[in-house]
N, C-alpha and C positions, 0 to 999 in steps of 0.2 A: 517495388514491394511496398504495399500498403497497410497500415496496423488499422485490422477491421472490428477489432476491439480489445477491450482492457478490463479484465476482471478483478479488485480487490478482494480474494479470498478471506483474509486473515488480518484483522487490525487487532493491533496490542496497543496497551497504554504505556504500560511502564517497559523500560529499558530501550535500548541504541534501535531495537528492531521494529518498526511500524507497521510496516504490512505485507502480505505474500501475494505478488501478484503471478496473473495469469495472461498472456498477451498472444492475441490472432493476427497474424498476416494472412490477408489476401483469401480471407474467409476460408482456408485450407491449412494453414500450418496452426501451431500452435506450443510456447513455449512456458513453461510451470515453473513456479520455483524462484521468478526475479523478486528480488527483495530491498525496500526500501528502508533507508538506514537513515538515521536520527544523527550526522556527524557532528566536528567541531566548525562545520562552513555551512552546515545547513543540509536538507534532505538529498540521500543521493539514491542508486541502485545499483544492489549488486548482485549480479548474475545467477544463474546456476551452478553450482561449480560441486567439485569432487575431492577428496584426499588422494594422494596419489601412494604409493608404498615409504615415501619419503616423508611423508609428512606435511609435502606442501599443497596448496588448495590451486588447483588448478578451473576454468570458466568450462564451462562444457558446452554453450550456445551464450554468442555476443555478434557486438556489432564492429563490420571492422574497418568502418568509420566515420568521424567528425559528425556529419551530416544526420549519420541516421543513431546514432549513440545521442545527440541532441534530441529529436526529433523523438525517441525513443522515450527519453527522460522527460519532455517536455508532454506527452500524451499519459504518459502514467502519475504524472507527481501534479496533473491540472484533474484527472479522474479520482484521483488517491482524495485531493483537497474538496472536492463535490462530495464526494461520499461522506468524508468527516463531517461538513457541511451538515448534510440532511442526517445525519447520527446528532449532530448534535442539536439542530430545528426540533425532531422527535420527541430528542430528550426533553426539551422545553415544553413540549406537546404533553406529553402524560403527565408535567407536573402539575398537580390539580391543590389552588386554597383550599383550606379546611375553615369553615368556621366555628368558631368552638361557642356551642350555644349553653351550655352550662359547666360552668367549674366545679371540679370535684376537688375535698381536700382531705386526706388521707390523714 
């Protein structure tokens, strides 16, 4: 199974949560909702997941293992950092000098 692309939906700035991604296998599946998180080791992602009647959050689509839970991480958090990238190149973009050709004083 191949990840045929990686959508950065939803970037935030402030607080733990960073961005809502969207991820294609194999140009046919498609899973909504993985979310990358701001922790105390650095960016990770966490699943989609659900409350269950207990209260506890359980993943509703993961990986079930090593290989592709890396693989996974390593395609979304190298897409996640290009995107910030060129957000932040842009931003540098519209910033435009002003020259101030006459002082005005109130």
């Amino acid at each position: 199974m191949q990840i045929t692309d990686v959508r950065i939906r939803k970037i935030e700035e402030e607080g733990k949560m960073k961005a809502i991604v969207s991820v294609t296998f194999d140009d046919s599946f498609v899973v909504h909702d993985i979310k990358i998180i701001d922790g105390v080791n650095g960016l990770f992602l966490a699943m989609p997941s659900r409350k269950t009647p207990s209260g506890e959050y359980r993943d509703i689509a993961h990986p079930i293992n090593s290989d592709m839970r890396k693989d996974l991480e390593e395609q979304i958090l190298a897409k996640y950092h290009e995107v910030i990238s060129e957000t932040l190149e842009n931003d540098e973009d519209e910033y435009v000098e002003v020259e101030i050709i006459e002082e005005v004083e109130f």
